[in-house]
N, C-alpha and C positions, 0 to 999 in steps of 0.2 A: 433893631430890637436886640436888646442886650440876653447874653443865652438865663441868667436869672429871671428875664422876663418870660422868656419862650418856657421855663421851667413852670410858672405859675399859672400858666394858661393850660400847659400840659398836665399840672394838677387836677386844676378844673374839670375837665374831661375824665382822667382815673376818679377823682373823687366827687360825683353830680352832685351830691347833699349840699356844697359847697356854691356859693353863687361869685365871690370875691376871695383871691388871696393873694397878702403883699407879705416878700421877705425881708425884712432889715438887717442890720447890727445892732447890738445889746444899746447903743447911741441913739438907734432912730433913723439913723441913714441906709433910705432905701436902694437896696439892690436889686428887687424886681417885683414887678406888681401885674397882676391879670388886666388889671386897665387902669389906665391915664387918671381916671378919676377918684382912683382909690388907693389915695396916699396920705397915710396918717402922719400927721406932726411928728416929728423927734421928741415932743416934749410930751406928748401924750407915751410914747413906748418908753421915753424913762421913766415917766412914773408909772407905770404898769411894773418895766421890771424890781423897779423899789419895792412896789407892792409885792409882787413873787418873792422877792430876798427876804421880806420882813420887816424893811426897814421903812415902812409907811403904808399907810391904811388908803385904800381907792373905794369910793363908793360909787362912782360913776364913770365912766366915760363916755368923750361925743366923740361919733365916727361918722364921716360924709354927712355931718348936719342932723344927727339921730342922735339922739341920750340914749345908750346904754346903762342898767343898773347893774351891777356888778352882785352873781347871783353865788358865785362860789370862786374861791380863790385856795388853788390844790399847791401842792409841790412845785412844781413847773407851770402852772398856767390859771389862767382868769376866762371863766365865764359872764358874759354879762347878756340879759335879755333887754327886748324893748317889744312887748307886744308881741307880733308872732316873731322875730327879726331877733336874731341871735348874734353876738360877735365872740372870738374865739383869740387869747391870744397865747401863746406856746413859746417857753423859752428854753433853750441850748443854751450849750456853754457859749456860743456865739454868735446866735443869733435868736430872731424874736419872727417869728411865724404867726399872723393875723389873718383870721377868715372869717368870712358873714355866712349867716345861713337867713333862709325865712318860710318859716313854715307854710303853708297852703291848703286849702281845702279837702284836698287830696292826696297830701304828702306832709308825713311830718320828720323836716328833714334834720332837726338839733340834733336827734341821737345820734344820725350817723353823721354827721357833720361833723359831732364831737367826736367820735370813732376816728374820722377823717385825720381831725388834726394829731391824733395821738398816733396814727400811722405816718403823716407825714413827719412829724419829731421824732420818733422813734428811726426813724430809717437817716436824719440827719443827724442824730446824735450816734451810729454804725459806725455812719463814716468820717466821723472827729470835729461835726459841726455845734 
């Protein structure tokens, strides 16, 4: 297990809102993922980060087989819903942070999911990510 791997598991755990999270490069090439089966194409995280830069419009994305609709797109990052199922994607100067969330009868965990991912950016844009 690569230490980016152990990193996003260890997220997991700091932050429960979160059910999945995978780190890449601004490319798409991943560096560590919570699990084996939640690995987004390259070609979907470049066009996420076009969309963040400005430089092209995303109305959707599919992640592990799920359309996401792309419900806000801020400064740094893209929200997209699907139902109760949320995806989350944040970008540094160097890299691109993606996590799932999904809401629940009992729990609705987007808020802080999204809280989540803006602590986990914030603390890797600290330290020169």
């Amino acid at each position: 297990m690569s230490a980016w791997e152990e990193t996003c598991k260890e997220l997991l755990t700091r932050y429960p809102s979160l059910n999945a999270l995978c780190i890449t490069d601004l490319e798409g090439n991943i560096w560590g993922s919570s699990s084996p089966s939640f690995s987004p194409p390259s070609d979907l995280i470049k066009k996420a980060v076009a969309a963040i830069n400005g430089q092209s419009s995303l109305s959707s994305l599919e992640v592990c087989g799920t359309k996401y609709i792309v419900i806000r797109n801020e400064s740094n990052s893209i929200i997209s819903k699907a139902g109760k199922k949320s995806c989350f994607l944040t970008k540094t100067t160097q890299m691109c942070i993606m996590g799932l969330a999904e809401d629940t009868e009992s729990s609705m965990h987007t808020a802080n999911a999204n809280l989540s991912m803006s602590r986990i950016a914030e603390y890797y844009i600290s330290v020169g990510f």
